[in-house]
N, C-alpha and C positions, 0 to 999 in steps of 0.2 A: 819906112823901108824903101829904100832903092828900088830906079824900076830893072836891075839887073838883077838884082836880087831876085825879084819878082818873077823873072825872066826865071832864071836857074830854077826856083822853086815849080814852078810848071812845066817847065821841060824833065826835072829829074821826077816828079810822078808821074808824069807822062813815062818814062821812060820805066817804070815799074807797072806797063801793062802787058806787056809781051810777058815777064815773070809769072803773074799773077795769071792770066788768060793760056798760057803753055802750060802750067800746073796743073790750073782747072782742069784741059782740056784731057788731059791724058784720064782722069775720072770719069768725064763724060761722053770719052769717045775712045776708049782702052783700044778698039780696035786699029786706030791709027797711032797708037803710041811708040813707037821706036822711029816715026816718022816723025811726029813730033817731039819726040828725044832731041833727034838731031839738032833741030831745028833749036829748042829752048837751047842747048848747049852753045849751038852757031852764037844766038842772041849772047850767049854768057859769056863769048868768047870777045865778044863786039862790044861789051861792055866796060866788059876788064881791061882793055886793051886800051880805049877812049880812056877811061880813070886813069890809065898811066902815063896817058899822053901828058895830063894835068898838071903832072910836075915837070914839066920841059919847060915852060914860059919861066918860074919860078930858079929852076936852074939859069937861064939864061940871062936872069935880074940882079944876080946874086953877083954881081962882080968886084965886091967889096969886101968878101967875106966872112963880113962880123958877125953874121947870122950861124945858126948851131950845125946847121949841114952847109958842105959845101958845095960849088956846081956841081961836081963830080959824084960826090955820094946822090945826089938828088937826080943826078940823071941817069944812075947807076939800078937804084932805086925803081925808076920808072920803067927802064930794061931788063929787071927780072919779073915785074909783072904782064910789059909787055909781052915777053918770051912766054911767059909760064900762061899767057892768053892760048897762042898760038899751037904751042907742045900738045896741052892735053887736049886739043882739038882729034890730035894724032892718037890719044891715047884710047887703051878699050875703054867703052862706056864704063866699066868698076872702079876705072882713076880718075874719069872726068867728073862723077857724082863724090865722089874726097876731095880732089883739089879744088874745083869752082869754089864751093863755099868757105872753105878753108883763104883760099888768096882771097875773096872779098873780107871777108876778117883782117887778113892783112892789112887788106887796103886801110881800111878804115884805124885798124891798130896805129900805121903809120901818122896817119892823117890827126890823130888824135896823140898820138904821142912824141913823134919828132915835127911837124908839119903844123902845130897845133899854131902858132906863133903865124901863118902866113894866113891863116883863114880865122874870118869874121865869124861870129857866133852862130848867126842864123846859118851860117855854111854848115859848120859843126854839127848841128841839130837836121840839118838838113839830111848830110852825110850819115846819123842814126838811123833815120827813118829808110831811108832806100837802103842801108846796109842791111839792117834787120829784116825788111823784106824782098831782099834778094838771096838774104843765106835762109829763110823762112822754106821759100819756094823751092831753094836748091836742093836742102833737105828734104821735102813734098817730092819733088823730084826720082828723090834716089830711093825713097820710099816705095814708093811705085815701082820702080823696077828691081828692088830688090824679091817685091813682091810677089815678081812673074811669076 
């Protein structure tokens, strides 16, 4: 494997500890939890928005065509995730605990079914593991405050 590879794979489990440690935390410290709502959501919003970024380079490469999406749909693509980061930032907490997990689905739907073709395997597998445990958490998430 690549040491980019390599790279990516430690940085994106790294990047599923703020998920995993915001979920925890609201279990272990209920009394600070709409505090740290925000906060996991901030993180959710920071996330999705970075993934959508991902398809920019990809549109920009694509000047040829002959691939299945073109620049446009691909950048098209990566501005309704970005947007849909940002929106439910704005929204009551009852739509940001629906849609967070809901657009990482996306994400990865995309990534896996038009997107499949630009990314290496160990990408693919990659994108499993932090997708499932991002919508895992989001879910834990809305749990909890459906709870209150």
């Amino acid at each position: 494997m690549i040491a980019v590879a390599r790279l990516a794979i430690a940085i994106g489990l790294a990047g599923l500890l703020p998920f995993l440690l915001g979920a925890a935390a609201l279990f272990v410290w209920p009394e600070s939890g709409l505090a740290l709502v925000s906060y996991f959501y901030l993180y959710s919003a920071g996330i999705l928005a970075f993934m959508a970024g991902v398809y920019w380079p990809i549109a920009l490469q694509l000047e040829n065509r002959c691939y299945p999406l073109s620049p446009l749909s691909t950048m098209l693509i990566s501005q309704v995730f970005f947007l849909t980061a940002g929106i439910t930032l704005l929204l009551p907490l009852a739509a940001q605990m629906i849609i967070y997990p809901v657009a990482f689905l996306g994400l990865y739907v995309v990534d896996t079914r038009w997107m499949t073709i630009y990314w290496p395997r160990w990408y693919r597998n990659l994108r499993l593991v932090l997708t499932s445990v991002a919508v895992v958490t989001q879910v834990s998430v809305a749990t909890w405050l459906v709870m209150l």
